[in-house]
C-alpha angles and dihedrals in degrees: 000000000000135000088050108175125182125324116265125235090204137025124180128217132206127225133168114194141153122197089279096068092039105119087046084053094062098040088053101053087039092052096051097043088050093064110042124107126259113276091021108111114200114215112211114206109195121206096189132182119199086342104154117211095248086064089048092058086044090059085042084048100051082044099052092057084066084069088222148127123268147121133223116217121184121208124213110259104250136220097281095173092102092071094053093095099055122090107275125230107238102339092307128091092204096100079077100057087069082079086057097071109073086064095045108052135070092235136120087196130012137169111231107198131181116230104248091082136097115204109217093164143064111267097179089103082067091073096046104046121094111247095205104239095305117123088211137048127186134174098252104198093146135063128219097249090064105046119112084244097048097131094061101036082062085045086065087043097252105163106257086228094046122110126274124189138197104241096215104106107038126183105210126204090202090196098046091047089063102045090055098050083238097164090042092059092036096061087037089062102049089033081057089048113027097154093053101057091111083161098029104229099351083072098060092033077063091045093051109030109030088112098030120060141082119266110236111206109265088253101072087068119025108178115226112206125215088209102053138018115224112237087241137019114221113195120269142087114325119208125195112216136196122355147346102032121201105262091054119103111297081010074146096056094035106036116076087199093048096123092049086057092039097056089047094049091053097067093056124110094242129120116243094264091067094044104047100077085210091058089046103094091195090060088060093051092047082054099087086051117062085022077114084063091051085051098043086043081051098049087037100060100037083059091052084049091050085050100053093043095046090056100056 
């Protein structure tokens, strides 16, 4: 990375849950304070839905086995009611309130990461590095062209060869967010085209700030398949994408990253209830959902199978 300025003491990281990501929730701030390099504090800010406080000691229990520093911070739960007329992500509005936080939090800078991550890699340069002015950075490994919204993105008159980004892990200049009117623009827009909000927010982060954001280095999302398994993992953020994730029902059977998953889940402060994802009852009700990502993973891979067959 360049523009590199002086090392941070603190960075602070940003996470949404409710009870059903729970156990997500622990795996990704473990996994995060467990990286990062001695004198550096990370400063959780929580934005949690229906958490009680008993879950909330559990989460302070899994990070204090790590024997380091951190602190927990909860945010209020804010008026989400603006975003309920927006096309929801799969049945929950809860992929918007991401675009609360700047507002919300005491930073200059924060990482907002999704849960379905695991962080195998210091993020501390994040904090040190000029943003150049953005007041967002994302990791654009895609093009426009390619994105599962890409008619209507040239509908808009992105250019079919420009970057597109997973949102999912999102560097925030706080300051320059604001002065922007970032969040203002931002609900405008999917307010303006509700029906065409295919990602939530991450469709309208694409339509405004394709050509406007900072580029994070690949390594700072590195996208896990649940079709293929890449030859070598270099260190960095994983981020499980589509469905299922590992931790759904047969997440063994269908997940090529199931054990990476697996081995960080084992060091978290949950019963076994919480941990088998057979004995987690919410995982049975998330099932009908995402029954469309076992079929796609099915039809996927017997194409790869024809192909390779076909070759020889």
């Amino acid at each position: 990375m360049k523009n590199i300025t002086e090392r941070p003491s603190t960075v602070a990281v940003a996470f949404c849950s409710d009870p059903n990501m729970e156990l997500a929730l622990h795996v990704a701030a473990s996994s995060v304070l467990r990286h990062l390099s001695p004198g550096i504090t990370p400063k959780f800010y929580l934005l949690l839905t229906d958490f009680s406080a008993v879950q909330v000691r559990k989460l302070h229990l899994t990070l204090d086995r790590l024997d380091k520093p951190y602190e927990l911070i909860l945010l209020e739960t804010p008026n989400v009611e603006i975003f309920h007329k927006l096309r929801p992500f799969h049945g929950s509005f809860a992929a918007y309130y991401r675009l609360l936080l700047p507002d919300m939090m005491p930073e200059r800078r924060f990482l907002y990461l999704d849960l379905d991550t695991i962080t195998n890699i210091d993020i501390a340069p994040l904090f040190s590095i000029h943003m150049q002015g953005h007041a967002l950075g994302f990791v654009a490994d895609g093009f426009v062209k390619y994105a599962l919204e890409h008619q209507f993105f040239q509908s808009l008159g992105m250019n079919p060869d420009g970057p597109s980004f997973n949102s999912g892990i999102m560097l925030v200049d706080t300051d320059q967010w604001k002065q922007d009117h970032c969040f203002q623009k931002i609900l405008a827009f999917c307010n303006a085209h509700p029906d065409a909000l295919v990602a939530a927010d991450q469709t309208a982060l694409n339509a405004l700030y394709w050509d406007d954001c900072f580029h994070l280095h690949g390594d700072f999302n590195i996208e896990l398949s649940t079709v293929s398994r890449q030859k070598e993992l270099r260190a960095g953020i994983y981020h499980f994408v589509g469905s299922p994730k590992p931790w759904d029902l047969f997440g063994g059977l269908f997940h090529p990253y199931h054990s990476l998953w697996k081995e960080a889940m084992r060091r978290v402060a949950l019963n076994v209830w919480k941990k088998n994802s057979y004995l987690n009852l919410r995982n049975w009700w998330r099932l009908p959902k995402i029954l469309g990502g076992y079929r796609r993973i099915l039809r996927q891979r017997s194409e790869i199978r024809r192909t390779l067959a076909a070759d020889k």
